[in-house]
C-alpha positions in Angstrom: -88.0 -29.2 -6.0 -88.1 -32.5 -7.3 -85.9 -31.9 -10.0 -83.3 -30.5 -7.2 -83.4 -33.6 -5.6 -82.7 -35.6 -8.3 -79.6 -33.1 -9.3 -78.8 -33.8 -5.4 -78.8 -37.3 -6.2 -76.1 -37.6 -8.9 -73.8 -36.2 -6.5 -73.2 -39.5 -4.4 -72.6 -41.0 -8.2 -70.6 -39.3 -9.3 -68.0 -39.1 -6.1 -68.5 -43.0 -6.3 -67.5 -42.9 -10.2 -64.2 -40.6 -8.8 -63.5 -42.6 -6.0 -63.5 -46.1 -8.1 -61.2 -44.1 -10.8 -58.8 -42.9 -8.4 -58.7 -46.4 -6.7 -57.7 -47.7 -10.0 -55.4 -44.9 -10.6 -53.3 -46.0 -6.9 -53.3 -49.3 -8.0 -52.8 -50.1 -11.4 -50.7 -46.8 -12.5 -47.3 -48.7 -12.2 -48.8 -51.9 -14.6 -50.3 -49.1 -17.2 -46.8 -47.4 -17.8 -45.0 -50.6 -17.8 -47.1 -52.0 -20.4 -46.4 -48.0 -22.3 -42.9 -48.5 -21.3 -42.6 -52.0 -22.7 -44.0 -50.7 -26.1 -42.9 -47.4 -26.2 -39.0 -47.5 -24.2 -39.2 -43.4 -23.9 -40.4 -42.1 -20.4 -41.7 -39.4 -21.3 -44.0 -40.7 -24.2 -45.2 -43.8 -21.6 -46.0 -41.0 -19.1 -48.3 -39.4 -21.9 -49.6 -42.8 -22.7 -50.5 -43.3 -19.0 -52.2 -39.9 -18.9 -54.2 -40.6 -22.3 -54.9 -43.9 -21.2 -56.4 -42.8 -17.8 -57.8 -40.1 -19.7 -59.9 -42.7 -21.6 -60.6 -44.5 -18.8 -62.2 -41.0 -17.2 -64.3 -40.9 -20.3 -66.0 -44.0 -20.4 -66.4 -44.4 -16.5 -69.8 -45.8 -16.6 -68.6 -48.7 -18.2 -66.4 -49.2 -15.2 -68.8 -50.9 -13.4 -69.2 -53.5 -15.9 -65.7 -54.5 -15.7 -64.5 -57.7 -14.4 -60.7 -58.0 -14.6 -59.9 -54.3 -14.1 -56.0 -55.2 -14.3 -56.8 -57.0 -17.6 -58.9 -53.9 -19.2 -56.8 -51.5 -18.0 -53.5 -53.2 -19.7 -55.8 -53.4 -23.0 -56.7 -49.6 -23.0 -53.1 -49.1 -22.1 -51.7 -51.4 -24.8 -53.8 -49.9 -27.3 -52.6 -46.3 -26.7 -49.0 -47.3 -26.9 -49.5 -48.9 -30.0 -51.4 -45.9 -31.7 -48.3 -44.3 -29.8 -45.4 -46.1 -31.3 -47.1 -46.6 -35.1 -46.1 -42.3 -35.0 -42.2 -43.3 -34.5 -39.9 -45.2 -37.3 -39.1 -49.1 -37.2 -35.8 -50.2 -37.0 -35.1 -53.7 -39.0 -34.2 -56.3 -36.6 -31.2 -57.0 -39.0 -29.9 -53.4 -38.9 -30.0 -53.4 -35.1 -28.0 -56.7 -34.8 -25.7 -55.1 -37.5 -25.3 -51.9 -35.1 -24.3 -54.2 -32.2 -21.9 -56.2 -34.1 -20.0 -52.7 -34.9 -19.8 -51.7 -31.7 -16.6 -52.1 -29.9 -15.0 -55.3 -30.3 -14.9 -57.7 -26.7 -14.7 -61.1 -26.1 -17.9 -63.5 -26.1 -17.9 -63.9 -22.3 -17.8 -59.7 -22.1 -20.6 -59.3 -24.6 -23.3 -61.5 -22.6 -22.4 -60.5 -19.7 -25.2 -58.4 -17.4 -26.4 -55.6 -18.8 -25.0 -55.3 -21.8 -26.4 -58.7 -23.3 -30.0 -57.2 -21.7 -29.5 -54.2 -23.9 -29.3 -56.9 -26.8 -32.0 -58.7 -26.3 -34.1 -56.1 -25.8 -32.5 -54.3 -28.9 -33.7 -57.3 -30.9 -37.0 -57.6 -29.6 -37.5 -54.3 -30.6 -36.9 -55.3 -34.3 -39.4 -58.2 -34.0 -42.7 -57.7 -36.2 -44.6 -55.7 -33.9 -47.3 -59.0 -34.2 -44.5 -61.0 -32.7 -43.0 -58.1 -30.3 -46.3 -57.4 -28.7 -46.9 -60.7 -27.4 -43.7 -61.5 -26.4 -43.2 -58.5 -24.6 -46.6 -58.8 -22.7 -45.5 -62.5 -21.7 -41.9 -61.9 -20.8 -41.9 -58.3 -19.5 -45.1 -57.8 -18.3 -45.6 -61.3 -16.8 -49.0 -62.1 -18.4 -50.5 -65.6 -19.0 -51.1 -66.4 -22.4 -54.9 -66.0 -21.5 -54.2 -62.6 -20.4 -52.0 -61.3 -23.4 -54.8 -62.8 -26.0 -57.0 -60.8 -23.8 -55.5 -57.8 -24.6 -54.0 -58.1 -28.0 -57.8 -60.2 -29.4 -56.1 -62.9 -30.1 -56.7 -67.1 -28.9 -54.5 -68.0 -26.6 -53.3 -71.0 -29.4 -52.4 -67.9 -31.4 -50.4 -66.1 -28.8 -48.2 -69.5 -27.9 -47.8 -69.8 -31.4 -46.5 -66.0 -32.0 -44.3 -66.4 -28.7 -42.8 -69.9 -30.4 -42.3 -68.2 -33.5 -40.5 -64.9 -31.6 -38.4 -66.5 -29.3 -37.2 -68.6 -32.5 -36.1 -65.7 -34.7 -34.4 -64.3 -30.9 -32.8 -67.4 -30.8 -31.5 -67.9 -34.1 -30.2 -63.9 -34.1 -28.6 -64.2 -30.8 -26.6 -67.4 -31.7 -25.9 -65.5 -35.0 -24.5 -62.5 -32.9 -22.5 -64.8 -30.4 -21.0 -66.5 -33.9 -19.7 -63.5 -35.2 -18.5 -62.3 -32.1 -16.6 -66.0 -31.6 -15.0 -65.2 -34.7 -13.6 -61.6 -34.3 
């Protein structure tokens, strides 16, 4: 009998484990495929990242409680299974994809930074950033994290992440004034 009760008494735990999972699950689902978008830029591969990444959450559950920034911990596991993600699919050169723009149909400057074409270049030339540049940029800028935050997730100091944000937003620059040059001059 005693042993019943104690089977009895991992019940309540266990909906308490499911309840706090799926309360994460409600809140934080948009923020985990965002940050899978943001590395990934397929939907269906951020979907399977959410899903592995929730997955993984599942599986360590009892370190759940532990947790104290569940938004924070939940981008990092997120982050993390993007990245194992995305090392599976080729890099593009960040000069090749400015080269690829620069063929594209020929239109004045003021047409080529206009809306959401000169969106689709930027974000075309972050995705040819190192990915040690990308990743914190993309955290910072897309996902609206604090440079606390993004060294947080990534395991870097916060002096490093401002650094790696200076550094990428330099090469951005310089390849976007590069771009608008060429274009001037067609």
């Amino acid at each position: 009998m005693a042993q019943e009760a104690g089977w009895y008494g991992a019940i309540p735990l266990a909906h308490s484990q499911e309840d706090e999972l799926e309360r994460l699950v409600r809140e934080q689902a948009r923020l985990v495929y965002r940050v899978a978008f943001s590395v990934l830029r397929h939907h269906h591969d951020a979907e399977d990242a959410v899903q592995e990444t929730f997955m993984r959450v599942l599986r360590y559950g009892t370190k759940l409680k532990e947790v104290r920034e569940p938004k924070t911990w939940l981008a990092r596991i997120a982050w993390r299974v993007a990245v194992d993600r995305r090392k599976k699919m080729p890099e593009v050169a960040i000069d090749e994809l400015a080269g690829m723009e620069l063929k594209a149909a020929a239109r004045s400057a003021d047409d080529a930074v206009s809306g959401a074409e000169a969106i689709e270049i930027l974000r075309r030339l972050m995705d040819g950033l190192p990915p040690g540049l990308r990743d914190p940029l993309t955290l910072s800028t897309v996902e609206d994290m604090s440079t606390a935050e993004v060294g947080e997730v990534l395991g870097l100091t916060e002096a490093a992440v401002r650094s790696r944000l200076f550094r990428a937003r330099e090469i951005l620059r310089v390849k976007l004034t590069g771009l608008m040059d060429v274009k001037c001059d067609q």
